[in-house]
C-alpha positions in Angstrom: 0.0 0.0 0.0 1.4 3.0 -1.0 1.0 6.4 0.9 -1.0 8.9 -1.3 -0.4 11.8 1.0 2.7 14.4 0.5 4.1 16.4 3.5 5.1 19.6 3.5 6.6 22.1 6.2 4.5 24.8 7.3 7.6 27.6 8.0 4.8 29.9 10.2 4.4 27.1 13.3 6.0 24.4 12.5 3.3 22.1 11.9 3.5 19.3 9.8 0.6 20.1 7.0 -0.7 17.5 4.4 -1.8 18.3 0.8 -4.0 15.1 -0.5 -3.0 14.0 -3.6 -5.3 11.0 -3.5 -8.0 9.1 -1.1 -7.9 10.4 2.3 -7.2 7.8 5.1 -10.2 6.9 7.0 -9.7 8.7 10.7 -12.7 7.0 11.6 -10.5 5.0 14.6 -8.2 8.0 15.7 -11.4 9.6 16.2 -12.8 6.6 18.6 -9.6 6.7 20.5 -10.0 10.0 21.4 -13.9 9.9 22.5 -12.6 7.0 24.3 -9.7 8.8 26.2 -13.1 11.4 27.1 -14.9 8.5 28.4 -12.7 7.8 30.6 -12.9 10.2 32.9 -16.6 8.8 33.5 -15.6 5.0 33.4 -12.6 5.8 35.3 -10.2 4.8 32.8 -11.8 1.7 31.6 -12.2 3.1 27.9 -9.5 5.4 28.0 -7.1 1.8 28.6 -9.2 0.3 25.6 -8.3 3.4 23.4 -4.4 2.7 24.2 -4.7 -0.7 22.9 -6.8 0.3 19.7 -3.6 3.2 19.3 -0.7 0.5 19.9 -2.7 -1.8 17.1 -3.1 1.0 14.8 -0.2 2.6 15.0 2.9 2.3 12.0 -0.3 1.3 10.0 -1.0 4.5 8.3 0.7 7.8 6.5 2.9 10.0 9.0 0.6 12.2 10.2 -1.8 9.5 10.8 0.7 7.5 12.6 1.8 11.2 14.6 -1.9 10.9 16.2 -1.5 7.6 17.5 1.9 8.3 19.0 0.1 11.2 20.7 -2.7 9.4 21.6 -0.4 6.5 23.7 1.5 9.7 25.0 -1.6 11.2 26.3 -2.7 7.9 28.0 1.0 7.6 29.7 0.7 11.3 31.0 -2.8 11.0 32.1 -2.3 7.8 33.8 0.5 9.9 35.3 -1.4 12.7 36.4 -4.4 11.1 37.9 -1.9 8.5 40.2 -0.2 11.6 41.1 -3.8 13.0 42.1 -4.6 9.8 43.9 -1.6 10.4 45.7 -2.4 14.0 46.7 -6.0 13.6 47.8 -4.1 12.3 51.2 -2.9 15.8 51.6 -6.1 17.6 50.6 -5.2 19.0 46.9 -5.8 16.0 44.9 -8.9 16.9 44.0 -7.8 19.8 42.7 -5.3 18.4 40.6 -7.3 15.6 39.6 -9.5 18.7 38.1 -6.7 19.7 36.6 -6.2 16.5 35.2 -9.1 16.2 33.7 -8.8 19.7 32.0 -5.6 18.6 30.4 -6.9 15.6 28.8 -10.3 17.2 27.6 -7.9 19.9 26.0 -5.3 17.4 24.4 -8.2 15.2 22.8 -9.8 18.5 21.3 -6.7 19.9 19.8 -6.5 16.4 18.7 -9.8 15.9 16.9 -8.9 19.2 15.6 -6.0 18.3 14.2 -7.4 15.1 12.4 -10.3 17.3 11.2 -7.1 19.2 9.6 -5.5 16.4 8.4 -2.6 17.2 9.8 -0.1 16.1 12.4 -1.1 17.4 16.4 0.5 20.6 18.1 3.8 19.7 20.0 3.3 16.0 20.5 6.3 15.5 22.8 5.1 18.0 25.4 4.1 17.3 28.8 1.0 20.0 29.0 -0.6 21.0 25.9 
């Protein structure tokens, strides 16, 4: 299978941008994954742990910026798994709730800019960082 998408560099941000030059990949399961990670705040991680999975399968299995979604979806699931034991651990000293708020507010903003992105076609805002 060949990839049909080319890459260029977009010199303002940074950003990896795509120009089609063929079918579009379907972002039909990057787009699961991330309503799972929302879930999960609900379920209590239940889905979100699903979603890893469905990212690990999926992941190396598609064009770059494809594949740049999954890698930032298992980041996201790593640091949020992070955060929330690190929350656990503070509610002994009062703040953890607070933090698990936090939390919360960090994933909810890193799956948006990531269905944003795959609305874009294009590769998610600083996918190594630790915050946004």
């Amino acid at each position: 299978m060949t990839d049909n998408l080319h890459r260029d560099k977009d010199h303002d941000h940074g950003n990896r941008v795509v120009t089609e030059t063929g079918n579009s990949p379907d972002t039909t399961v990057p787009i699961v994954v991330y309503t799972l990670y929302l879930a999960g705040v609900v379920t209590g991680g239940l889905t979100a742990l699903i979603g890893v999975v469905i990212a690990y399968v999926y992941r190396g299995k598609g064009p770059y910026w494809l594949d740049e979604h999954y890698r930032y979806q298992i980041r996201t699931f790593w640091l949020a798994l992070l955060y929330f034991a690190v929350s656990g651990l503070l509610t002994l000293v009062m703040i953890g709730f607070v933090t698990w708020l936090l939390a919360v507010v960090w994933l909810v903003v890193r799956c948006v800019k990531g269905l944003k992105g795959l609305q874009e076609k294009r590769v998610p805002d600083n996918v190594e960082t630790w915050l946004f």
